[in-house]
C-alpha positions as CSV (number, residue, x, y, z in Angstrom):
1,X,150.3,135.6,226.6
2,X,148.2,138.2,225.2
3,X,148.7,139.7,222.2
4,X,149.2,143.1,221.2
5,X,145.8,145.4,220.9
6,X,146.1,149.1,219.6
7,X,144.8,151.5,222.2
8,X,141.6,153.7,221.1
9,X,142.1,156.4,223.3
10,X,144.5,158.0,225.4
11,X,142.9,157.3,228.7
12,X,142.4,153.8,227.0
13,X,146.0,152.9,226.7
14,X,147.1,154.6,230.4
15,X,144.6,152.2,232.1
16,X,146.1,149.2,230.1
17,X,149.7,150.3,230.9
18,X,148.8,150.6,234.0
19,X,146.9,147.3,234.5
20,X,150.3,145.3,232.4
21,X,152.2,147.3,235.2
22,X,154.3,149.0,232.5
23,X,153.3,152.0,233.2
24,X,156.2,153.2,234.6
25,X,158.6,152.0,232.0
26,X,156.4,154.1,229.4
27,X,157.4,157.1,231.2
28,X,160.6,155.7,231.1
29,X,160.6,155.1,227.2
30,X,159.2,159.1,227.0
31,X,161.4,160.3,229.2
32,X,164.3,158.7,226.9
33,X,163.1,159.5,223.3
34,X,162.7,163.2,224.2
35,X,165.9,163.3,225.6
36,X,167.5,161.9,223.1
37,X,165.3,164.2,220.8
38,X,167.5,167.5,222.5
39,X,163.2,168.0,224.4
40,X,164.0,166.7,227.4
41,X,160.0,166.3,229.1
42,X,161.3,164.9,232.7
43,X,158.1,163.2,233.7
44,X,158.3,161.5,237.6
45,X,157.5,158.1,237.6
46,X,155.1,158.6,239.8
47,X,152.9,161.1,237.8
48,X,149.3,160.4,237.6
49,X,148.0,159.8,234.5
50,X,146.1,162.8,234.1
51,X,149.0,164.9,234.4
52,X,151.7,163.1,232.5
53,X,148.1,163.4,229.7
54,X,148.7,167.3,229.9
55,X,152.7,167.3,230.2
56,X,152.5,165.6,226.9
57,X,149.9,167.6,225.2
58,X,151.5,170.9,226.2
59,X,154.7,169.9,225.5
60,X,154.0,169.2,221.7
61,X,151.7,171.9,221.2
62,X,155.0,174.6,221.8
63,X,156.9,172.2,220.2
64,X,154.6,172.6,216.7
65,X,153.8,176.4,217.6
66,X,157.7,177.4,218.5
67,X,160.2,174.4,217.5
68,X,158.8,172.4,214.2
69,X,161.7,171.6,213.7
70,X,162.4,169.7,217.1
71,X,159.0,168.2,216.7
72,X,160.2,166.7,213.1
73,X,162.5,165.1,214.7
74,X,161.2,163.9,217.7
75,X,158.0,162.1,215.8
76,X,161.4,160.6,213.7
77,X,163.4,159.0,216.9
78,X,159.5,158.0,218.1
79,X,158.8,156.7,215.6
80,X,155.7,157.9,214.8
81,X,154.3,156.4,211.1
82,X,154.3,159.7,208.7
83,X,151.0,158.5,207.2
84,X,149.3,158.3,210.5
85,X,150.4,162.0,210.9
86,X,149.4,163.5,207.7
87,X,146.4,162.3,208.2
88,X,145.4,164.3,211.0
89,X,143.7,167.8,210.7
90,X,146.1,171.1,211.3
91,X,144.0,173.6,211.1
92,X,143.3,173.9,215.1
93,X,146.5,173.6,216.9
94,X,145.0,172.6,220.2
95,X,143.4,169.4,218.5
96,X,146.3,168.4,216.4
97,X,148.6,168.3,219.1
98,X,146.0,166.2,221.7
99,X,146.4,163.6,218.7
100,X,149.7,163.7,217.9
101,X,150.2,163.4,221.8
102,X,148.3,160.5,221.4
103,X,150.1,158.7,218.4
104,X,153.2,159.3,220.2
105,X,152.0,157.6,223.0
106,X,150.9,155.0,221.2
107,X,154.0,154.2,219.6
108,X,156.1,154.1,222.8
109,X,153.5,152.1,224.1
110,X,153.8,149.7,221.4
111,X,157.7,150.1,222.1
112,X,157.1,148.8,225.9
113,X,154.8,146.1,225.6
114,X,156.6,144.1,222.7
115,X,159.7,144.6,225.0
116,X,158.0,143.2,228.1
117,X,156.7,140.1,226.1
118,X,159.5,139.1,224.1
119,X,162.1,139.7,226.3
């Protein structure tokens, strides 16, 4: 069994979900922590990674410029570590949201994979 490796990248961590064949289930995983977050994001399971890359970056980015406090609460049901967050740059809105898309991801990826190998 292999064990758990942080992703460096988005692309990074789409190609490895994709080679585990978890991929689906981490749209799965989105698609039910931003529901439950009232910001439903109703990805397809068959979107390509590119676009389900821009879904997720858009749909932060108006959640940060138009609903903080939605976006509070939807890095809390994530997950997302607070330290992780405060540590990223806010002064260009475009870049933070690209990286908190990413930490997001990263979490639910985390989410999926321990799920598939402990199950």
């Amino acid at each position: 069994m292999s064990s758990f490796i942080a992703p460096i990248s988005t692309d990074n961590l789409l190609s490895e979900a994709e080679k585990e064949n978890l991929y689906q289930k981490l749209i799965e995983q989105l698609n039910k922590d931003f529901n439950f977050a009232n910001e439903p994001i109703d990805l397809s399971l068959n979107i390509l990674p590119e676009e389900l890359k821009a879904q997720l970056h858009e749909k932060i980015y108006r959640l940060i410029q138009y609903k903080f406090a939605e976006y509070l609460s939807l890095l809390y049901i994530v997950d997302v570590p607070e330290d992780q967050v405060k540590q990223l740059d806010g002064s260009d809105i475009m870049e933070l949201s690209q990286q908190v898309a990413f930490l997001i991801l990263k979490r639910e990826w985390m989410k999926v994979w321990f799920r598939s190998k402990y199950k």
